[in-house]
Each structure stands twice: as C-alpha cells, then as structure tokens.
C-alpha positions as CSV (number, residue, x, y, z in Angstrom):
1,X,1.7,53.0,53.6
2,X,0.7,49.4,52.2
3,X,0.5,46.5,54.4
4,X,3.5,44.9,53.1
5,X,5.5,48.3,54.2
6,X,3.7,48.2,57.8
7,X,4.3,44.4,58.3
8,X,8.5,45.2,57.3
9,X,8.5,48.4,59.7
10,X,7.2,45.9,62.4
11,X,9.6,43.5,61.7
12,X,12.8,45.6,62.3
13,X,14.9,44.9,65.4
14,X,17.3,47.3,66.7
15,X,20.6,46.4,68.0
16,X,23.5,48.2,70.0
17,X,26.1,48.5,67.6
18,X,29.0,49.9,69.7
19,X,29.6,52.0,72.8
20,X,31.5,55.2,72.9
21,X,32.4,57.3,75.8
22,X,31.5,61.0,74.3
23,X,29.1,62.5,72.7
24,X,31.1,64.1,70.0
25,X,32.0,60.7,69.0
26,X,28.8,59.5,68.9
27,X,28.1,62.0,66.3
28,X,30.7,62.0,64.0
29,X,29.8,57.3,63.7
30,X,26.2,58.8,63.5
31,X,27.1,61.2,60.6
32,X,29.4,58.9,59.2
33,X,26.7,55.7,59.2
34,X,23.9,58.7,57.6
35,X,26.4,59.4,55.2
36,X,26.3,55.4,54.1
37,X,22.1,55.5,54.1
38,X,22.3,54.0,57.5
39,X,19.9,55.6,60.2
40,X,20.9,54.9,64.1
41,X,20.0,55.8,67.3
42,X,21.9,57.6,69.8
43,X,21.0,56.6,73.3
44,X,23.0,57.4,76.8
45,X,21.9,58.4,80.1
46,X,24.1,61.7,79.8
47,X,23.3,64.6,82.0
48,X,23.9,67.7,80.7
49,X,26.2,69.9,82.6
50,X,29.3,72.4,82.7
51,X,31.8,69.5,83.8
52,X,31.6,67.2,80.6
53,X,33.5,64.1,82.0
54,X,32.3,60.5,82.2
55,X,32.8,58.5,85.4
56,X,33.1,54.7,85.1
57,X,31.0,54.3,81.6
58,X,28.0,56.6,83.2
59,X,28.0,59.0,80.3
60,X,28.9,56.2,77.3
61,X,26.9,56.5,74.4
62,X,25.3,53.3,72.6
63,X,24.8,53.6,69.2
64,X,21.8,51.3,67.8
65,X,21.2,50.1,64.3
66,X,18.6,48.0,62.7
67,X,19.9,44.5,62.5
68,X,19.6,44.2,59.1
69,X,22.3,47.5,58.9
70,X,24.5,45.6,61.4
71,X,27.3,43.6,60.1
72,X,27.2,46.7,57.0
73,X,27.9,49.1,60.1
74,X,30.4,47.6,61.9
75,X,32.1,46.9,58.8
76,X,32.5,50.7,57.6
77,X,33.3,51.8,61.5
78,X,36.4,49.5,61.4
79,X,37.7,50.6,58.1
80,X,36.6,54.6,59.2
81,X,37.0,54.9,63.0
C-alpha cells in the first residue's frame, strides 16, 4: 500500500447513517448500499435469543458509512426504502 493510500484510509470518518429496528432490515440497506459500491457497518447491541423483539430501541441497528458515502447513501435509501 503507498503512502498516499495509508494517509486516505486514515483520513476516513464513519458516520451513523440511519437507525433501524431489525436486523433483517439492516441487511437488506446493507445489501442494497453493497450493491451501489458502498461498504457500511452494521452495529447494534442485539442479543441473540429465541424471542426476537426489540424493547424501547434496545435491539435498533445503526448503519454506519464513510462520510464521504453519506449524502450518496441517504439519497439511494430514500428513493429505495
């Protein structure tokens, strides 16, 4: 990797994009957003059990993109979602 490369990987910042209250969800913006050359993070405090239900936000997932792929990302969730 050249220097230039390291210095830009450095200099990305992640931001939460949206929230969404399942997992399922999640997955289809993630696949949707991969599907567009856009990489995110899923990230949720979800405990895996038999009772899949979210009380009060505590199983919302946050989906993070590079800022850069922000305003790009919200745009194709509101014309997709």
């Amino acid at each position: 990797m050249s220097e230039n490369e390291e210095k830009k990987d450095k200099d990305i910042k992640i931001v939460e994009l949206c929230r969404v209250p399942r997992e399922d969800e999640a997955l289809a913006i993630e696949s949707l957003l991969a599907s567009c050359n856009i990489k995110c993070i899923l990230q949720s405090d979800i405990t895996r059990s038999v009772y899949p239900f979210t009380i009060d936000g505590l199983a919302e997932v946050s989906i993070l993109v590079s800022d850069r792929d922000f305003e790009k990302s919200k745009e194709i969730i509101s014309k997709n979602v």
